[in-house]
C-alpha positions in Angstrom: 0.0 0.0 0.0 1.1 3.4 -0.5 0.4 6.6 1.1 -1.1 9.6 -1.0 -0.9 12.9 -1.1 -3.6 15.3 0.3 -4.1 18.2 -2.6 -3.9 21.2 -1.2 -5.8 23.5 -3.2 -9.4 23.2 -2.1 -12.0 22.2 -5.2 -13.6 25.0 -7.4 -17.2 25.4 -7.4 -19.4 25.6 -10.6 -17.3 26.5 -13.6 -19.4 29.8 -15.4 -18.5 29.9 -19.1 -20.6 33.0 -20.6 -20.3 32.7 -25.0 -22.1 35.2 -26.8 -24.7 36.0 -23.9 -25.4 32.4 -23.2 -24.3 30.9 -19.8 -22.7 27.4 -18.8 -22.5 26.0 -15.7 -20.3 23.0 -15.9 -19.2 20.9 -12.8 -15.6 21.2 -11.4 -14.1 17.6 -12.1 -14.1 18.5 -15.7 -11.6 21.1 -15.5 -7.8 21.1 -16.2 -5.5 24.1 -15.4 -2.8 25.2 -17.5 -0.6 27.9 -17.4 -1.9 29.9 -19.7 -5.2 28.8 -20.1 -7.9 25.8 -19.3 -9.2 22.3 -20.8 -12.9 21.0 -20.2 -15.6 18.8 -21.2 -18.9 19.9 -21.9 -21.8 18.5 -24.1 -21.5 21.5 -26.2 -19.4 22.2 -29.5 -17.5 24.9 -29.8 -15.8 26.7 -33.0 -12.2 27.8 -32.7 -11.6 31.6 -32.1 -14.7 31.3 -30.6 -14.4 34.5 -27.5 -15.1 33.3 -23.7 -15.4 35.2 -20.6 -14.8 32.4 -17.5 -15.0 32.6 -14.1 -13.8 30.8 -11.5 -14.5 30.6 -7.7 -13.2 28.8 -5.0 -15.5 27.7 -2.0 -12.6 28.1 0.4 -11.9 31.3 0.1 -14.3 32.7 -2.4 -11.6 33.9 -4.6 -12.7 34.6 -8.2 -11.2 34.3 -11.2 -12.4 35.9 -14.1 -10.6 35.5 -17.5 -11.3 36.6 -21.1 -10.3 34.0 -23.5 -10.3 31.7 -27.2 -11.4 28.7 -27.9 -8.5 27.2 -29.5 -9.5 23.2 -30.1 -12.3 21.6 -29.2 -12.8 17.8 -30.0 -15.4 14.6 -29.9 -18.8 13.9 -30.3 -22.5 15.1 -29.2 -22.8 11.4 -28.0 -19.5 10.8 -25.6 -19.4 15.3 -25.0 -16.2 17.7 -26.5 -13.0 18.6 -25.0 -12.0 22.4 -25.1 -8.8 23.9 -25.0 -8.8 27.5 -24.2 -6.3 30.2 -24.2 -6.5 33.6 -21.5 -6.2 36.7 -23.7 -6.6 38.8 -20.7 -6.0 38.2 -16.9 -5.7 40.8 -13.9 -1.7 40.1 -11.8 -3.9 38.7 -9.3 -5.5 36.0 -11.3 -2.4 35.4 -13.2 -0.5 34.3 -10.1 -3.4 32.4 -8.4 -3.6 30.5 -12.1 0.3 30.1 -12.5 0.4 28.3 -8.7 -2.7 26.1 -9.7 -1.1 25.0 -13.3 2.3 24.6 -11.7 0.8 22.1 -8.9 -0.7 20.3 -12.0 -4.3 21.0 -10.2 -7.4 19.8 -11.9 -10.6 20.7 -11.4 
């Protein structure tokens, strides 16, 4: 048997993703952190260069994150749900640190 590793960082909540006035709510195990940007799964298709506003918040601290960003990739099928890669085109010093320290603990949400 081995021992594991507690994660530090406490879980996200709901995972907002606001496209073209319409609102997502996806749940926070579907969520990879990157260093300059995020991957998720969602049941909708999205085209790349497609323009997202996200926001993040943590139920430990009620920190938000809130990020402008494009859809660069998103793969799969209506049946088994898409993958999308995202890139931050704009982030406040505040959110880019908080994001850097979750991407370099390879933290998924």
């Amino acid at each position: 048997m081995s021992a594991s590793k507690l994660d530090p960082f406490a879980p996200f909540g709901p995972f907002l993703v606001q496209v073209m006035g319409q609102k997502l709510t996806l749940a926070s195990g579907c969520v990879r952190v990157h260093k300059n940007g995020i991957q998720f799964k969602c049941r909708q298709e999205f085209q790349p260069w497609t323009e997202m506003t996200v926001e993040l918040e943590s139920p430990q601290d009620s920190d938000r994150i809130h990020a402008h960003g494009i859809v660069v990739a998103c793969a799969g099928s209506r049946h088994a749900g898409y993958t999308v890669s995202m890139v931050f085109t704009q982030l406040s010093p505040q959110s880019k640190a908080r994001l850097d320290s979750l991407a370099a603990a390879g933290y998924s949400m």
